[in-house]
C-alpha positions as CSV (number, residue, x, y, z in Angstrom):
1,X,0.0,0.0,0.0
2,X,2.7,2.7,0.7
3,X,5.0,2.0,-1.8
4,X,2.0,2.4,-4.0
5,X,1.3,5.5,-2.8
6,X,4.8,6.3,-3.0
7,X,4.5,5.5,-6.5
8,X,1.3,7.3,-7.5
9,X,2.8,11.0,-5.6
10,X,6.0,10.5,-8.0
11,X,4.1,9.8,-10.7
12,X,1.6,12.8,-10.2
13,X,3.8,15.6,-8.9
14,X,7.2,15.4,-11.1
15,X,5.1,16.7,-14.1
16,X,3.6,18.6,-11.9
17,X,7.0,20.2,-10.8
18,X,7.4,21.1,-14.4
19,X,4.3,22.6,-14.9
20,X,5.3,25.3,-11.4
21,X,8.4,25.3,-12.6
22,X,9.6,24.2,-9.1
23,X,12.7,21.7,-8.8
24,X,10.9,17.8,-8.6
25,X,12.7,17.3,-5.3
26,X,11.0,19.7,-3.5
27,X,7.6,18.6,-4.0
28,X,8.3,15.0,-3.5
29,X,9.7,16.0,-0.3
30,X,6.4,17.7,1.1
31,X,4.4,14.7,-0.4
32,X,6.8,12.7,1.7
33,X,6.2,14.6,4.9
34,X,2.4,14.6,4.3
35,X,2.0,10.2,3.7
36,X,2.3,9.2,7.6
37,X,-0.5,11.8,8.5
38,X,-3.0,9.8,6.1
39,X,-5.2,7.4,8.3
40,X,-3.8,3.8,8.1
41,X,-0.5,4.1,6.2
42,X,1.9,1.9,8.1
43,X,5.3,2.2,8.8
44,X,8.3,1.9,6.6
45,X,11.3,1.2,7.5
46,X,14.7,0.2,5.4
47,X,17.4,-1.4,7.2
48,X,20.8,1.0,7.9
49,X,23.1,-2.0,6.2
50,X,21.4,-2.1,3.0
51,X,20.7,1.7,2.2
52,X,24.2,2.7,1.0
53,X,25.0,-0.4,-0.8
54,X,21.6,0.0,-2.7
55,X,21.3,3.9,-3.4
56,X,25.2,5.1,-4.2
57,X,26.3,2.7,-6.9
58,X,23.1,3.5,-9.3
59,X,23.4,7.6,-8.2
60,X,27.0,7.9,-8.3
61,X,27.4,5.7,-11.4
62,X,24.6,7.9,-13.6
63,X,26.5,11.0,-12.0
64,X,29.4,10.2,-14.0
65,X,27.7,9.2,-17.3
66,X,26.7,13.0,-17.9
67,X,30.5,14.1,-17.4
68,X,33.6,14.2,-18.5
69,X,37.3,14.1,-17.6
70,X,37.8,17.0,-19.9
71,X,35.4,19.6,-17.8
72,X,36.5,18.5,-14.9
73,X,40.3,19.3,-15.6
74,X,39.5,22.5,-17.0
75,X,37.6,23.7,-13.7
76,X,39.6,21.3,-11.4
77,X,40.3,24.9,-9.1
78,X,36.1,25.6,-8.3
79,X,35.3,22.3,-8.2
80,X,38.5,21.0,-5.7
81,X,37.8,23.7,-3.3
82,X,33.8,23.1,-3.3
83,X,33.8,19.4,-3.3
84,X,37.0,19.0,-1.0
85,X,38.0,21.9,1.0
86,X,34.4,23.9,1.6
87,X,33.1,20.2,2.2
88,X,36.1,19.8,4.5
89,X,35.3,23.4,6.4
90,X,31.1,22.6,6.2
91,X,32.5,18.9,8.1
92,X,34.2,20.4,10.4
93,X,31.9,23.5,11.3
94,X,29.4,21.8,11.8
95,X,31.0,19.3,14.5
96,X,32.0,22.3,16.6
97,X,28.6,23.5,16.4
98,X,27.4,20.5,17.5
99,X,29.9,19.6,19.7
100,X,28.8,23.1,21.5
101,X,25.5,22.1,22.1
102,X,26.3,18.9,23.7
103,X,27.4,16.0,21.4
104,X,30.5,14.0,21.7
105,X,33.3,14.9,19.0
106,X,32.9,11.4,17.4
107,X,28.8,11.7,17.0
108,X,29.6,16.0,16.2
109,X,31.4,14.6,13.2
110,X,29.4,12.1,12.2
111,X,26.7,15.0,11.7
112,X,29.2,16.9,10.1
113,X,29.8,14.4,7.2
114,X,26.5,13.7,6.8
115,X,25.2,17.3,6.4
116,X,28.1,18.4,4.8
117,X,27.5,17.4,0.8
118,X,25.1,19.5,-1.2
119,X,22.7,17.4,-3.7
120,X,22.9,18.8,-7.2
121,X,19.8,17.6,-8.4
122,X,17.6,20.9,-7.3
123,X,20.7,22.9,-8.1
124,X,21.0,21.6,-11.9
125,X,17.4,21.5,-12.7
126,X,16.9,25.1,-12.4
127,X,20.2,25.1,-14.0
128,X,19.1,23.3,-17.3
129,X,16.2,25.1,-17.3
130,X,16.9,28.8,-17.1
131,X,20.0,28.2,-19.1
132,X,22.7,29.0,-16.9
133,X,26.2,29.0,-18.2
134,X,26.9,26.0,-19.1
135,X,30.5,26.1,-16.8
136,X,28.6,26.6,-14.0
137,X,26.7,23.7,-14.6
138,X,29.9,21.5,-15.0
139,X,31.2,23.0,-11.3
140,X,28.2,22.4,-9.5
141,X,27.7,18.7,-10.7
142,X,31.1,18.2,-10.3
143,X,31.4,19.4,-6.6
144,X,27.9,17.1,-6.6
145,X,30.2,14.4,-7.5
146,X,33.1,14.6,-5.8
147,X,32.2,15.9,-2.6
148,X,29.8,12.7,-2.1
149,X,33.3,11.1,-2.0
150,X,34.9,13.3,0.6
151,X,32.0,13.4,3.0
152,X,31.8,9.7,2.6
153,X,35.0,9.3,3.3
154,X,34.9,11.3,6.6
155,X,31.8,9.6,7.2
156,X,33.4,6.7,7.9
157,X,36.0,7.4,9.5
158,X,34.0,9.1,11.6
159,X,31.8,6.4,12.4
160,X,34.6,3.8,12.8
161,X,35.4,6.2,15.7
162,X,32.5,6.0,17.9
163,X,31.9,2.3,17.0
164,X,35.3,1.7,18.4
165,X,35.0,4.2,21.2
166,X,38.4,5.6,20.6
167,X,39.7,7.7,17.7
168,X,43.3,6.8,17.0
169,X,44.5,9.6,14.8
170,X,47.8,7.6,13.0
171,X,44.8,4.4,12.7
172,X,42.6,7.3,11.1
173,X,44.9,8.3,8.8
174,X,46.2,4.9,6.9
175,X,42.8,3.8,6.9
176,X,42.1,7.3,5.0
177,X,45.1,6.5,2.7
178,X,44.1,2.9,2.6
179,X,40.7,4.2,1.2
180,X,41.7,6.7,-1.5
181,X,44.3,4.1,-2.8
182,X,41.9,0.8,-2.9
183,X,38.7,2.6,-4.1
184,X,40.4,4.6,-7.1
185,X,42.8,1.3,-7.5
186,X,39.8,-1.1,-7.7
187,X,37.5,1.4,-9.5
188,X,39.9,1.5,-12.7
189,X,41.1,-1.9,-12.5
190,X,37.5,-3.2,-13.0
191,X,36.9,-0.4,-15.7
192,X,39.8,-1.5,-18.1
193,X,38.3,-5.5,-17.7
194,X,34.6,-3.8,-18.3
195,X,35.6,-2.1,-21.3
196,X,38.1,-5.1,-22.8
197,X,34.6,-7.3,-22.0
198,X,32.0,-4.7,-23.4
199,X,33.9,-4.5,-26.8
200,X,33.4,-8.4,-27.3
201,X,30.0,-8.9,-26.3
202,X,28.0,-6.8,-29.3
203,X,24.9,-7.1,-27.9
204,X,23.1,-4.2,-26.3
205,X,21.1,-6.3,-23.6
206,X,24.1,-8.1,-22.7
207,X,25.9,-4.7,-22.6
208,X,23.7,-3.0,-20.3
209,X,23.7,-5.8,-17.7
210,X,27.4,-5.4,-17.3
211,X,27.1,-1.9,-16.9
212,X,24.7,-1.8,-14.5
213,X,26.0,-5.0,-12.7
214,X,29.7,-3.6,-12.3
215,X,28.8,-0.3,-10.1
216,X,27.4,-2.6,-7.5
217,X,30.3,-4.6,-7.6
218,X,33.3,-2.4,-7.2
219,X,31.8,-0.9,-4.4
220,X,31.3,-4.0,-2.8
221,X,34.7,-5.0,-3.9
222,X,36.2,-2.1,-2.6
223,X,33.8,-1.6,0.9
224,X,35.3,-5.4,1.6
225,X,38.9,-4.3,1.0
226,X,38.3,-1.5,3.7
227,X,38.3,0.8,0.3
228,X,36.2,3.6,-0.9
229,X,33.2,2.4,-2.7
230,X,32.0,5.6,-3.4
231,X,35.4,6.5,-5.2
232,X,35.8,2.7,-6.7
233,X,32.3,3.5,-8.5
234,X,33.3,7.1,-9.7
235,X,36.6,5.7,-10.9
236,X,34.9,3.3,-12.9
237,X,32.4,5.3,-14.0
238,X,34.3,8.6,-15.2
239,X,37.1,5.6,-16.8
240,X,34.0,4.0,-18.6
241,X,32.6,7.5,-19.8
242,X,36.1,8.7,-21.5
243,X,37.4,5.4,-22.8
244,X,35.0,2.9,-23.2
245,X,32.1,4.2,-25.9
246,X,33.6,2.7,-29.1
247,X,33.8,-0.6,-27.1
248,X,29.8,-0.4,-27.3
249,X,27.3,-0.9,-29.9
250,X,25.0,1.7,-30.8
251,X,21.9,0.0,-29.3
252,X,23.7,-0.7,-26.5
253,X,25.1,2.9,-25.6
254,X,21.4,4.2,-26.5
255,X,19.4,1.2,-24.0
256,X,22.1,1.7,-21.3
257,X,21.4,5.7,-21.5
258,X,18.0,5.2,-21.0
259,X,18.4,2.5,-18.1
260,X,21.2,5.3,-16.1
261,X,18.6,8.2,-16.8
262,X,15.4,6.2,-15.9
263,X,18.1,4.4,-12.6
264,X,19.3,8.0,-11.4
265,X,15.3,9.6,-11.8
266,X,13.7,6.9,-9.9
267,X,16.2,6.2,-7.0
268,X,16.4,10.3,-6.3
269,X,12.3,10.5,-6.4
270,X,11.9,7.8,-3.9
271,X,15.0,8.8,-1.5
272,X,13.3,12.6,-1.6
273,X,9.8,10.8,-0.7
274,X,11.4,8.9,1.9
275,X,13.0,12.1,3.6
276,X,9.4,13.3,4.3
277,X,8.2,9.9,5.4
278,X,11.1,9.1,7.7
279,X,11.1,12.8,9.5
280,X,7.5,12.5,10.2
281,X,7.9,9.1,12.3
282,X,10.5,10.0,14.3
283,X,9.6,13.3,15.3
284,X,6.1,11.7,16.2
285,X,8.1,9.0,18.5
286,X,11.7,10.9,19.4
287,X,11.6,12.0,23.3
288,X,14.0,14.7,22.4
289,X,12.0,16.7,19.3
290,X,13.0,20.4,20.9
291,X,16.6,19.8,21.0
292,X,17.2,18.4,17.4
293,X,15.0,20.8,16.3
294,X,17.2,23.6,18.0
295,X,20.3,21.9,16.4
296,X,19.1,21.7,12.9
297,X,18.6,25.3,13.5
298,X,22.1,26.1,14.0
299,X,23.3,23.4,11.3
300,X,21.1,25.1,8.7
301,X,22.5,28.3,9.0
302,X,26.0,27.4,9.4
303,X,26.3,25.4,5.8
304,X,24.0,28.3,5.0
305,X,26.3,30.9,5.6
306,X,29.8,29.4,5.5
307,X,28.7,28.2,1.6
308,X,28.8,32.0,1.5
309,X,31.4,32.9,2.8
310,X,33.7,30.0,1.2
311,X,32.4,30.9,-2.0
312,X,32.2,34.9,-2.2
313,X,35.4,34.8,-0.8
314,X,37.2,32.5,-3.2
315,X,35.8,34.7,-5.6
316,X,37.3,37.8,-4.3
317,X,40.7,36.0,-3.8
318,X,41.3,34.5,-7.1
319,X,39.5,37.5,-8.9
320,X,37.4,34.6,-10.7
321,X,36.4,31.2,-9.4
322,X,38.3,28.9,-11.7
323,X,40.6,29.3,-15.1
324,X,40.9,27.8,-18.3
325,X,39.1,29.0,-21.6
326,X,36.0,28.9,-20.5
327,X,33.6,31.7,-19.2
328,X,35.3,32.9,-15.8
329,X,32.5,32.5,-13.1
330,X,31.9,36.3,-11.8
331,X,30.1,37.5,-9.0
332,X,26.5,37.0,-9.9
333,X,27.8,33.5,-10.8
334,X,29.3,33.3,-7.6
335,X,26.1,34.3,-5.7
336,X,24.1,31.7,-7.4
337,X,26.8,29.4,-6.8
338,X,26.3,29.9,-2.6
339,X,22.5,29.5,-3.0
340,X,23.1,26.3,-4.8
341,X,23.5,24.1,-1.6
342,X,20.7,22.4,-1.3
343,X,21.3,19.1,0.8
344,X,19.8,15.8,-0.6
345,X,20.3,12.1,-1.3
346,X,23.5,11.3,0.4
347,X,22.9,13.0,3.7
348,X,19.7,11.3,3.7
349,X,21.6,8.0,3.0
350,X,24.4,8.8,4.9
351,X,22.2,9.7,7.7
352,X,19.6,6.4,7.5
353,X,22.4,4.6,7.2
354,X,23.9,5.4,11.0
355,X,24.2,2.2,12.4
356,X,21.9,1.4,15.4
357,X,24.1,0.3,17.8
358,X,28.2,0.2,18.7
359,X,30.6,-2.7,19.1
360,X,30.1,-2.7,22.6
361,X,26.0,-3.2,22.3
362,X,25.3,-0.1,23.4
363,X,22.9,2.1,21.2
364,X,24.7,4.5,18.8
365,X,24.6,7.6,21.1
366,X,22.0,10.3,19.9
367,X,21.1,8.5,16.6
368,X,17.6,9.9,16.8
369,X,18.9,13.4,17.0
370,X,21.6,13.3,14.1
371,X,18.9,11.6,11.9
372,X,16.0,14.6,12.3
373,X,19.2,17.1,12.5
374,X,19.8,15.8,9.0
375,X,16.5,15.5,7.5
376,X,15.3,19.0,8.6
377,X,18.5,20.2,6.8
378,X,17.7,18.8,3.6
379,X,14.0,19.5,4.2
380,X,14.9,23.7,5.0
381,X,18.0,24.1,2.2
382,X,15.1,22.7,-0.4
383,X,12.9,24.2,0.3
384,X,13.9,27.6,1.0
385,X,16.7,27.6,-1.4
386,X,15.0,25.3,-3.7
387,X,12.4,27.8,-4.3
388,X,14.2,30.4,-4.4
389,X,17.2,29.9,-6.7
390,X,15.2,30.2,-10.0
391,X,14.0,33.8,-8.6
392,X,17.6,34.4,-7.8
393,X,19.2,33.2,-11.3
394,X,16.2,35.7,-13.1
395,X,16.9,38.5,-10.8
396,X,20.8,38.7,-11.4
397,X,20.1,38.0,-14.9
398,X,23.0,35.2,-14.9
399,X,21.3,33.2,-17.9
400,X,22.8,32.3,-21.1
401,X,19.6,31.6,-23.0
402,X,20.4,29.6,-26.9
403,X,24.4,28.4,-25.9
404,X,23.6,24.7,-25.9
405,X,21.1,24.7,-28.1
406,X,23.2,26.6,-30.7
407,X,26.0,24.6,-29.7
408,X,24.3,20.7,-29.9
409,X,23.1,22.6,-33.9
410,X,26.6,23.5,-34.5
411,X,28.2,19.8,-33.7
412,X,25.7,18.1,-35.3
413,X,26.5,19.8,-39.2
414,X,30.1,19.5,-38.2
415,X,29.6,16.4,-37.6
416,X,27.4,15.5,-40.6
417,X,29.9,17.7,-42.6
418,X,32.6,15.3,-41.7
419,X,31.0,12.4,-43.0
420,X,30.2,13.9,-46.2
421,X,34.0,15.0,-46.8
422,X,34.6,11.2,-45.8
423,X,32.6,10.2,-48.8
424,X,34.5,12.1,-51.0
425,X,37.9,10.9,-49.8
426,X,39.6,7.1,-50.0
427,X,37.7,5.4,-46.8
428,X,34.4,5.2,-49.5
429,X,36.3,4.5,-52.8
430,X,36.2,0.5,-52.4
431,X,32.2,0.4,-52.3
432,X,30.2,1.0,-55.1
433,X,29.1,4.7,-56.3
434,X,25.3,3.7,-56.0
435,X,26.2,3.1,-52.2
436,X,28.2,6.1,-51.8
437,X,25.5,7.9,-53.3
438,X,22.7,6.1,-51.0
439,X,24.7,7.1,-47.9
440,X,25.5,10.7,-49.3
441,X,21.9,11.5,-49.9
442,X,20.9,10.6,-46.1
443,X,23.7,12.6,-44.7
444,X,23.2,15.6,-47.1
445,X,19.0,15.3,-46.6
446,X,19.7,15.4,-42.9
447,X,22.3,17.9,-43.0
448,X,19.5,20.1,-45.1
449,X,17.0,19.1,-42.1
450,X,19.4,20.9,-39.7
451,X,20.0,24.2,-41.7
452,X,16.1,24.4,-42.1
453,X,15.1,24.0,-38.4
454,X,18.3,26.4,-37.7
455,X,16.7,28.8,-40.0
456,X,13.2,28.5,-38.1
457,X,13.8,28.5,-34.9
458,X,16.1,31.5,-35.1
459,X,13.4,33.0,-37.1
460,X,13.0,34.8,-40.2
461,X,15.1,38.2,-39.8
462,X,18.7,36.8,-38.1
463,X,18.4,39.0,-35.2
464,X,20.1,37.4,-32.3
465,X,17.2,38.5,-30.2
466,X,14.4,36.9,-32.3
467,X,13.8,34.2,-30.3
468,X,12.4,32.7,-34.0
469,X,9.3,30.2,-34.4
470,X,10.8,27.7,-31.6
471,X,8.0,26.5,-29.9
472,X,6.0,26.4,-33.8
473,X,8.5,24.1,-34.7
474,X,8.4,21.7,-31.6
475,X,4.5,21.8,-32.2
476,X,4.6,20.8,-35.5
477,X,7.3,18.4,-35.0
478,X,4.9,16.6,-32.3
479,X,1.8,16.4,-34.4
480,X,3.8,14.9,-37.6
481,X,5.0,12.1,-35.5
482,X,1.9,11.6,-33.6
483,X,0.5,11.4,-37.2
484,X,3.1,8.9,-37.9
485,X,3.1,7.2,-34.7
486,X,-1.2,6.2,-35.0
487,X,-0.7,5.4,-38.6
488,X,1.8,2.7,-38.1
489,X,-0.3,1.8,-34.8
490,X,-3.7,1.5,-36.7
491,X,-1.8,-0.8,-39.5
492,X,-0.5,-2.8,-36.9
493,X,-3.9,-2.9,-35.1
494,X,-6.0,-4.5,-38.4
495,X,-3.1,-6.5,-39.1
496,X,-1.9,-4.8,-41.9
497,X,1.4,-5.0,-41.4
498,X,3.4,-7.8,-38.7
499,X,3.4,-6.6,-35.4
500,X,7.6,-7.2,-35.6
501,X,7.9,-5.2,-38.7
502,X,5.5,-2.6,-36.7
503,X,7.8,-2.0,-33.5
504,X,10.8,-1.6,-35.9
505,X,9.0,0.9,-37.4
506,X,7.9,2.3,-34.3
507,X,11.5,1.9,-33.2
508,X,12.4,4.3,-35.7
509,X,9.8,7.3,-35.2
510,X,10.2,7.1,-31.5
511,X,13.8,8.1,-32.1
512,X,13.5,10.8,-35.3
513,X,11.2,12.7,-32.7
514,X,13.6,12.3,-29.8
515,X,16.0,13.4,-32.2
516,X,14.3,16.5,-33.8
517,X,12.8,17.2,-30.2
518,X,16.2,17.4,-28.5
């Protein structure tokens, strides 16, 4: 029954989201704290072993698949000292706070790596739709990526600590080493068997399975090797995303695309759902409500307000956040930047995840308390800055409205260009001119296609602020292939064509409209 609801609130509000033109995550996340007040939804509950094994791979894993090693060495500086350093100081800050109010060191820290990441999902969505620049896109999904490794890290370290009852600091430190050398060690070891495998199976299904097997592996691997998982998997993963395409077939690199995208949506919807669900049952049974409450407090505006001051003031110190060719990241950018800190999936993870008791038997001290410490730190930042960070972006005017999509236009006749010079060069010469020509006339119709829609959606007078007939030509696009779509439908229906032949057909307009829709 409550996974069904669960299911039915995902289903309803992340169109929904759209429509508001409100990030996903922060709807889910109200639906989520709403479910336990409905009359005779039980309890759910998801036991603290199984919750990092079963949402990091999947999350971490798709993270990588919309990088590349490329971006990330050309803004190594911003994303290093977000993902590292201000994750580091956010860590740390908060353990003192915490430590203030009465927590041990060992639990103070714990909290600290758990609240510590920001989630980029909110971030990026408002990114990708008001068209920020697409740099600062790249830095905040790469400090997405890389802090989750550095709070994880810390994470467990920390919680080795109180589960021993002693923190060791020389221990701590090869067991940090230890980490960082078997994760990324294990995490590229498996990638360079994944890719020599992938580029002898030639079969997308088959292809697929490994890549969505081998995630769970390495950090399983690595987890029982006393190694990072989180940076075994992002090893792979970024490894996989530069090297390994050409070892896949097409099919396969479009199904396992699909199966990442689809993977990452659903896993983040129901972990954003389950933050609601989980904060309203403890607060309802926690003794201690007040106090967390008063802690979250303090938690929310220190990652609040150090984001800022980490941020603004790299800014003023390097005179721009970052270097390389690309756009410099300016103030505005920078302001955007320290709004963009929503927390999300892996402090709710991280945080679930706390185990219940300590080697000794005793419970884990204050779990309650760091758990609703957490959640109301990912419910606040999402709400308050998820709302709010679209307002922001259009108030500063920080938008680069037409950069990608004029960019994806230009790469695609370059690239359709570079076939056609192909054709005219030695690689064609050995098959015959009626297939040369064959192949020529689909490249040059599709290259004509291109110029055409250019043409149209820039509109008719070339004026870089015509924003053209866009949305005519998405309509029209839509209502040809529906046309197309129930046409091959109806023949299939009346069994005028096999239904085999049909889906390949179908095959075919599904992906021409993703394709012209894009």
């Amino acid at each position: 029954m409550v996974v069904g609801i669960l299911v039915a609130g995902i289903v309803v509000l992340t169109p929904l989201a759209d429509r508001l033109r409100v990030p996903y995550p922060v709807l889910l996340t109200l639906f989520g704290l709403a479910v336990p007040l409905l009359p005779a939804v039980p309890d759910l509950s998801v036991e603290p072993d199984l919750i990092l094994p079963l949402v990091l791979p999947p999350l971490l894993f798709a993270a990588t698949q919309r990088a590349t090693a490329r971006e990330f060495r050309e803004n190594a500086r911003p994303i290093l000292l977000l993902a590292v350093g201000l994750t580091i100081a956010s860590a740390v800050a908060v353990a003192v706070v915490a430590h203030a109010v009465g927590l041990g060191w060992g639990v103070a820290f714990v909290l600290g790596a758990i609240v510590a990441p920001p989630d980029p999902v909110a971030a990026t969505a408002v990114a990708r739709r008001l068209r920020l620049p697409g740099r600062l896109v790249t830095v905040l999904e790469g400090e997405g990526m890389f802090n989750d490794a550095t709070a994880l890290v810390l994470y467990n370290v920390a919680i080795a600590a109180v589960l021993a009852g002693e923190v060791k600091a020389g221990v701590l430190g090869i067991d940090l080493l230890l980490a960082v050398v078997v994760g990324v060690g294990i995490g590229v070891a498996a990638a360079v068997v994944t890719k020599f495998g992938l580029g002898r199976l030639h079969a997308a299904s088959a292809e697929t399975t490994v890549t969505v097997a081998m995630p769970f592996a390495v950090y399983l691997g690595a987890d029982a090797l006393h190694g990072s998982g989180v940076l075994a998997v992002l090893s792979l993963g970024l490894y996989l995303r530069t090297y390994a395409h050409h070892a896949l077939t097409s099919e396969g690199w479009l199904l396992g695309r699909a199966v990442w995208r689809y993977a990452d949506y659903l896993i983040t919807s129901f972990v954003f759902v389950f933050i609601g669900f989980e904060l309203t049952q403890i607060l309802e049974t926690s003794p201690d409500v007040g106090d967390a409450l008063a802690l979250a407090g303090w938690t929310c505006v220190t990652v609040i307000a150090l984001r800022f001051v980490w941020v603004l003031g790299a800014s003023a110190a390097f005179g721009k956040i970052g270097h390389g060719r690309a756009m410099p990241i300016g103030t505005r950018e920078a302001v955007v930047t320290s709004w963009a800190g929503m927390r999300g999936v892996v402090t709710v993870a991280t945080a679930l995840a706390v185990p219940a008791f300590v080697d000794t038997g005793d419970r884990f001290p204050s779990r309650d308390a760091v758990v609703v410490v957490a959640l109301v730190t990912v419910l606040v930042t999402l709400v308050l800055q998820g709302l709010t960070l679209a307002p922001l972006v259009r108030w500063l005017h920080v938008g680069s409205a037409g950069d990608l999509d004029q960019e994806r236009r230009e790469l695609r006749r370059a690239a359709t260009r570079a076939v056609l010079d192909a054709l005219d060069g030695p690689t064609a010469e050995s098959y015959p001119e009626r297939v040369q020509q064959a192949v020529r006339l689909q490249y040059e119709g599709y290259l004509a296609a291109q110029e055409a829609f250019g043409t149209a959606r820039r509109g008719p007078d070339q004026d870089e602020e015509d924003t053209g007939d866009d949305e005519a030509v998405d309509s029209l696009l839509r209502e040809m292939s529906e046309i197309e779509r129930v046409y091959v439908l109806v023949s299939r229906g009346v069994g005028q064509v096999s239904p085999e032949v049909a889906d390949e057909v179908l095959d075919e307009v599904e992906r021409r409209a993703l394709r012209h829709l894009e």
